[in-house]
MARTIPA-394218 format. One record per residue: z, x, y of N, C-alpha, C in turn; residue number from 0. Coordinates in steps of 0.001 Angstrom, whole numbers, plus 524288, in hexadecimal, padded with zeros to 5 digits. Example, Ala and Ser with C-alpha at 12.3 -4.5 7.8 and 13.67 -1.06 7.14 Angstrom:
<rs>
R  n_c3  n_c1  n_c2  ca_c3  ca_c1  ca_c2  c_c3  c_c1  c_c2  nr
R  81E78  83386  7E9C6  81E78  8300C  7EE6C  81E78  83390  7F31C  0
R  81BA8  83232  7F736  81BE4  83566  7FBDC  81EBE  83264  8001E  1
</rs>
This chain:
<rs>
R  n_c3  n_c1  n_c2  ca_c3  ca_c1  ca_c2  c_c3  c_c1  c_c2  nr
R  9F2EF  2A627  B0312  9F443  2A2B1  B0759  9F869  2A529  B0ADF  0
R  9FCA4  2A88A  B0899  9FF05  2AA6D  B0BBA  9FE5F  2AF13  B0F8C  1
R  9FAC0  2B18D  B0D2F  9F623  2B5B8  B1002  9F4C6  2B2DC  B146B  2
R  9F348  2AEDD  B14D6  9F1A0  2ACCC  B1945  9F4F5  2AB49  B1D0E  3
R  9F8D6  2A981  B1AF8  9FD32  2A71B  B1EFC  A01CE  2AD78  B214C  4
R  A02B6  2AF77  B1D8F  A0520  2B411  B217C  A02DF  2B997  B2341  5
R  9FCD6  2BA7F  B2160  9FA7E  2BEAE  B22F7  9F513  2BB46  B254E  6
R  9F08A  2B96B  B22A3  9ECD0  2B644  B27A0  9EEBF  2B4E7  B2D74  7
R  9F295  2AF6D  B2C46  9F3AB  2AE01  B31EB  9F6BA  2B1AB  B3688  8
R  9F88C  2B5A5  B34D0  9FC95  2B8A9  B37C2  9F736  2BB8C  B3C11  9
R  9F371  2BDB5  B3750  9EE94  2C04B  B3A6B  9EB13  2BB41  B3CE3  10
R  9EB59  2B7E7  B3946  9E835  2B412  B4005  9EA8F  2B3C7  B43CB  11
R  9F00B  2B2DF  B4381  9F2CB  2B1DA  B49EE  9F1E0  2B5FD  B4BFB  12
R  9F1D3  2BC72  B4A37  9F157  2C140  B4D1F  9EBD3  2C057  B4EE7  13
R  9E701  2BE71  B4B4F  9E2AC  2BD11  B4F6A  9E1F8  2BAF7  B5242  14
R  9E3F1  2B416  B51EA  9E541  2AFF5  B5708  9E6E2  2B222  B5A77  15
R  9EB67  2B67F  B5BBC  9EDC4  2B837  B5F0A  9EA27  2BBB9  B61D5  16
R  9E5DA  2BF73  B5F99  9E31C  2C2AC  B6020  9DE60  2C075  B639C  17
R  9DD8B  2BC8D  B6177  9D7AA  2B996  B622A  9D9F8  2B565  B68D7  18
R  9DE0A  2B5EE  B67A8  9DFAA  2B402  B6ED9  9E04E  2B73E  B7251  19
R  9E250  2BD0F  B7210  9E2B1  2C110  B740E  9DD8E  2C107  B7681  20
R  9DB50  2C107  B7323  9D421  2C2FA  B7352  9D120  2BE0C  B76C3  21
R  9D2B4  2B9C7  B76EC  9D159  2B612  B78FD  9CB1F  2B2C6  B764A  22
R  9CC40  2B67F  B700C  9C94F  2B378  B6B4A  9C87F  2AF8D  B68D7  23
R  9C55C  2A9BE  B6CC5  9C571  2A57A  B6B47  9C3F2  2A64E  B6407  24
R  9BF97  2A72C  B643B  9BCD6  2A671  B5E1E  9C25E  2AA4B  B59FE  25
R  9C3CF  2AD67  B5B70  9C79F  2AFE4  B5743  9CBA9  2AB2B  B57B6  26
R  9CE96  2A835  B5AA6  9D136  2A64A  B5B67  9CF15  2A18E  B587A  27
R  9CB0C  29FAB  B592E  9CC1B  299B7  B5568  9CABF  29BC5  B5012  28
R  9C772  29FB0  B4CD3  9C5E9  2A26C  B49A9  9CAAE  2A249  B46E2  29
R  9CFDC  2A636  B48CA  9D51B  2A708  B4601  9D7F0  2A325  B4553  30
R  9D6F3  29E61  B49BD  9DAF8  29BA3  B4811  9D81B  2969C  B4535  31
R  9D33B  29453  B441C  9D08D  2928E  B402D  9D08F  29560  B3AC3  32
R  9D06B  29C04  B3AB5  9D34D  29CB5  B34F2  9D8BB  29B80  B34DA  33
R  9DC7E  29BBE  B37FF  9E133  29A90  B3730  9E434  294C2  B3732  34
R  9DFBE  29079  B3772  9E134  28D34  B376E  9DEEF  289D0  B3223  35
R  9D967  28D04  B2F98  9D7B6  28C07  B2A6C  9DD8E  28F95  B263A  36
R  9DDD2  293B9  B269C  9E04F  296F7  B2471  9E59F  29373  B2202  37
R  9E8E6  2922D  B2825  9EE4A  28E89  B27C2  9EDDD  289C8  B25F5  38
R  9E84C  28764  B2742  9E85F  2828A  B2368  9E8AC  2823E  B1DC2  39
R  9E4D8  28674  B1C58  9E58F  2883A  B156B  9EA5D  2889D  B131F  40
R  9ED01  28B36  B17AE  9F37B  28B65  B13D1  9F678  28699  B158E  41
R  9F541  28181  B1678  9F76A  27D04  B18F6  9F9D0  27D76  B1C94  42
R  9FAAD  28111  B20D6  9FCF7  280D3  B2683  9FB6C  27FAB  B28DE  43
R  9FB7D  27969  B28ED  9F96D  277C5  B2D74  9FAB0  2781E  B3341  44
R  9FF33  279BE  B32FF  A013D  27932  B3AA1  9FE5A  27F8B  B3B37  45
R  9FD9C  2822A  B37D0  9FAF9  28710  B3A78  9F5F1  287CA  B3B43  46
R  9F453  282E5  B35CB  9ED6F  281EA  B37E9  9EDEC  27E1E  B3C35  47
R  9F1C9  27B78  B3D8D  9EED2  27840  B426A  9EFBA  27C88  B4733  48
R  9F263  28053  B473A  9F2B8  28214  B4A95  9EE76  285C1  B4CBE  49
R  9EC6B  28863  B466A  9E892  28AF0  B4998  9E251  2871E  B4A90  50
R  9E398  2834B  B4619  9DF40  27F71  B491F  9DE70  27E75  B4E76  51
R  9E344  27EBE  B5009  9E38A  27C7D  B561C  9E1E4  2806C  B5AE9  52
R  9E370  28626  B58AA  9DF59  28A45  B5A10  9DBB0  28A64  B5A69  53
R  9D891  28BAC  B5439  9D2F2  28B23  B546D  9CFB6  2858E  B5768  54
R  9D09D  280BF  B567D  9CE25  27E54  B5A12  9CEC8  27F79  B600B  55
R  9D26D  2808F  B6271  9D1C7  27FC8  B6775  9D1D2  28774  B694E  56
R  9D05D  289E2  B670E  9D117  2904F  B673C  9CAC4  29281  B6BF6  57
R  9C6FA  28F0C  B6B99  9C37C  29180  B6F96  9C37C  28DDD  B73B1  58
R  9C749  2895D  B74D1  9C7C5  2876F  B7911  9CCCC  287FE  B7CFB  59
R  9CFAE  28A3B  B79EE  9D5D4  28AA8  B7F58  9D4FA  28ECF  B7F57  60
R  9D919  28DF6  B850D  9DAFC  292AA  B86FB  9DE2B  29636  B83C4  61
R  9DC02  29C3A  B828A  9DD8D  29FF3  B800D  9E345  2A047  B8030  62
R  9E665  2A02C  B841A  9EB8A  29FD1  B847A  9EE62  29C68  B80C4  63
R  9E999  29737  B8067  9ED0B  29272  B7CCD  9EDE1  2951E  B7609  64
R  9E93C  297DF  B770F  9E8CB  299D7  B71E2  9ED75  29C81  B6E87  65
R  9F029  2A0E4  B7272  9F3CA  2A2CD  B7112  9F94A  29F51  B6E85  66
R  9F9C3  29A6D  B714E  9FD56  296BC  B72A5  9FD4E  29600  B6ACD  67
R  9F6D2  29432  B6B28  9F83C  2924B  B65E8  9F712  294A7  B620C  68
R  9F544  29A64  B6272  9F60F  29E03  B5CCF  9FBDE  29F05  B5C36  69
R  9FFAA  29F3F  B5FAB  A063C  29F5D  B6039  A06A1  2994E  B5E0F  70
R  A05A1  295A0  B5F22  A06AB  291B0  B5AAD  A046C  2926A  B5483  71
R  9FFC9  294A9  B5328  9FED9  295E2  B4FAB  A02BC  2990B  B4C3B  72
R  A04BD  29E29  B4FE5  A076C  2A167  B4DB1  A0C48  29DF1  B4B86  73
R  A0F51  29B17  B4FC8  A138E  299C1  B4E41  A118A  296EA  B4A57  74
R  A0D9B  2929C  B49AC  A0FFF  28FAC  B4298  A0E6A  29380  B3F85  75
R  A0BDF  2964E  B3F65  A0C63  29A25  B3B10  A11DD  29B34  B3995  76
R  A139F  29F93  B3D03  A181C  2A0C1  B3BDC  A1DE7  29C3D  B39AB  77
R  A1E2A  2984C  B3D6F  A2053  2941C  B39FA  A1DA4  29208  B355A  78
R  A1870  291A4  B3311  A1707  290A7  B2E53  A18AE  29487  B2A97  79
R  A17AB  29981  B2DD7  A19E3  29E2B  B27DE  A1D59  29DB8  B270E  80
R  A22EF  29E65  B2A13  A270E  29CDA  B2AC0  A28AB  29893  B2738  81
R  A26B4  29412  B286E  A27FB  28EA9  B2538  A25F1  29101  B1F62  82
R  A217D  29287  B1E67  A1FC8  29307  B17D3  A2466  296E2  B16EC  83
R  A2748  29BD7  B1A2F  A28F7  29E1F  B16C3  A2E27  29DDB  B155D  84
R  A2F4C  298FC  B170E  A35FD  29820  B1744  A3553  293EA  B1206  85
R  A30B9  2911F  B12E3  A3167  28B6C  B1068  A2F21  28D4D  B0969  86
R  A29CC  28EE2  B0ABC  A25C9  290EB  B07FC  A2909  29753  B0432  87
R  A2B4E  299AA  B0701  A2B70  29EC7  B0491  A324F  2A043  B0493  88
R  A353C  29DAD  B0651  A3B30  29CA2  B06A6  A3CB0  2A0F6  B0A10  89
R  A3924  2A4EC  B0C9B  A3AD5  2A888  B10A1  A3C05  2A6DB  B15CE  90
R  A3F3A  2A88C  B187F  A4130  2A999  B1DA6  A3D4D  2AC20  B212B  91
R  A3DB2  2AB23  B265F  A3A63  2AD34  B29F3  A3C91  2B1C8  B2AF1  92
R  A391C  2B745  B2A86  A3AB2  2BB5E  B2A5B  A3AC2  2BEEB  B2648  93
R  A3A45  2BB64  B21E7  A3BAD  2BD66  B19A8  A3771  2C066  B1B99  94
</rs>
């Protein structure tokens, strides 16, 4: 499970990010429908709704919006790892 949360999701956001560059509707709801099955498995939900909220609306907005919200994606990640590893693992941001 932790395989997934600090090595999987790090490389989906590098694809989300990739797949907007590219202006890759289908990669774009593709990555973030695994990343929103993926984050649900490990009970994160604010990160599965987030990329839920991607993948549904990912072949209808504007590509620009897209970016808006893989940068929301990114950020709860990073505050979720953050939170597990202070709370979850007694480390400091940075350990």
């Amino acid at each position: 499970m932790l395989e997934i949360l600090f090595e999987d999701i790090p490389q989906y956001l590098a694809g989300l990010y990739e797949a907007a560059r590219k202006s890759d509707r289908k990669a774009l709801h593709y990555i973030s429908h695994v990343m929103k099955s993926s984050s649900g498995t490990l009970g994160l939900t604010a990160l599965s709704d987030q990329c839920k909220a991607l993948s549904d609306v990912s072949s209808q907005m504007p590509l620009v919006e897209a970016r808006y919200r893989i940068d929301a994606i990114e950020d709860t990640y990073g505050r979720t790892v953050a939170f597990l590893l202070r709370n979850c693992f007694g480390q400091k941001e940075g350990e």
